[in-house]
N, C-alpha and C positions, 0 to 999 in steps of 0.2 A: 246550097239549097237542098233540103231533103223533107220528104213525108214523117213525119214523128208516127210513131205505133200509135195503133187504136187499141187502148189501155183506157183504164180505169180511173188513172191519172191526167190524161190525155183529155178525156170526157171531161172530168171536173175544171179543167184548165180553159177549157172552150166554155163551160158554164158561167166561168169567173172572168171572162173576159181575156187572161192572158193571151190567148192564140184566136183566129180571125176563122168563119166556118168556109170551107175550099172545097176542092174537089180530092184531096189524098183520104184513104179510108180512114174512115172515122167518123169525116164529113168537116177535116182539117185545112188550114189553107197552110202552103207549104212554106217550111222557116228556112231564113237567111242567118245563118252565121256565122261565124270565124271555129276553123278548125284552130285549136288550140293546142293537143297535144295525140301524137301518132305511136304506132306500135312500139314500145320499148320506151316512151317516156313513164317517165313517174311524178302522179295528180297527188293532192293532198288539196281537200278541201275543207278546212276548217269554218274561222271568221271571214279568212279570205282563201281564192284559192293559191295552192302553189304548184309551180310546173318545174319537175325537175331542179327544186327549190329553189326558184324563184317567185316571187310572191309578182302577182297579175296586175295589172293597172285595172280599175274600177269592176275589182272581183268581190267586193262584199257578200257575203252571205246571210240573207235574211230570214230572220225565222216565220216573219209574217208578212203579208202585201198592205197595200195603204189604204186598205178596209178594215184592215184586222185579220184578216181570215192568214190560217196558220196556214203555210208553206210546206211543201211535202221537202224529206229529208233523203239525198242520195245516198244508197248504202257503197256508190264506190268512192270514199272518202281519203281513201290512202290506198292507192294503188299505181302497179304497172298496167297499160293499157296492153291489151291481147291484142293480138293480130286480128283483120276484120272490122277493129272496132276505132272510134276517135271521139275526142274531150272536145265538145263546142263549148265557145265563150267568147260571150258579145265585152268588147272595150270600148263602145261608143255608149251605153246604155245600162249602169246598173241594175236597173230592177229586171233585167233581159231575162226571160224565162228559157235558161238555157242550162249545159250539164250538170251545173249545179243542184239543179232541183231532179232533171231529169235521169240524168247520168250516165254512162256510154252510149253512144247509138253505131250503131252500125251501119259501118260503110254501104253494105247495098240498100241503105233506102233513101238515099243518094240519089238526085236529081240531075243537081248541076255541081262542077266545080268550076270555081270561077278564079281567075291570077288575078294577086292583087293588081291593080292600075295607081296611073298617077297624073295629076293633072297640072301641065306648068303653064 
């Protein structure tokens, strides 16, 4: 779980409904994701993403929401992840407004981390 920056992009996402209004600055409510990829992996996000060249389960990449309204585009499309920083990406939820659109975030606006669980 982390606060997403209060950016420009940020704002227009809370406009459009993607993200829910909270209490993290911006006046964001805080996202749940899956870390996806840590210091020293290598992102590639094309149609789909890829980690370490492995292509993602329910990674599509859209260029638009199911308005219409166009999608903003991550400039870290082909990259190793720097230290500090990590690749979120939702696998229960394609249209998830996650690194894809947004793109590294950085470890300290980091809330919670949670281990996966399992329920038998």
């Amino acid at each position: 779980m982390f606060c997403p920056p209060n950016s420009k992009l940020m704002q227009n996402a809370l406009k459009r409904g993607y993200v829910l209004k909270g209490v993290c600055e911006g006046g964001f409510y805080p996202l749940l994701k899956k870390v996806a990829a840590l210091q020293g992996d290598r992102v590639k996000v094309d149609k789909y993403v890829y980690i370490n060249g492995k292509k993602q389960p329910k990674s599509r990449l859209y260029t638009q929401d199911p308005k219409g309204n166009p999608l903003p585009k991550t400039k870290d499309n082909n990259i190793t992840v720097p230290k500090g920083y990590m690749f979120l990406l939702s696998d229960y939820h394609e249209l998830s407004f996650d690194s894809r659109y947004l793109g590294l975030i950085e470890k300290n606006t980091t809330i919670s981390l949670m281990k996966p669980f399992y329920i038998f």
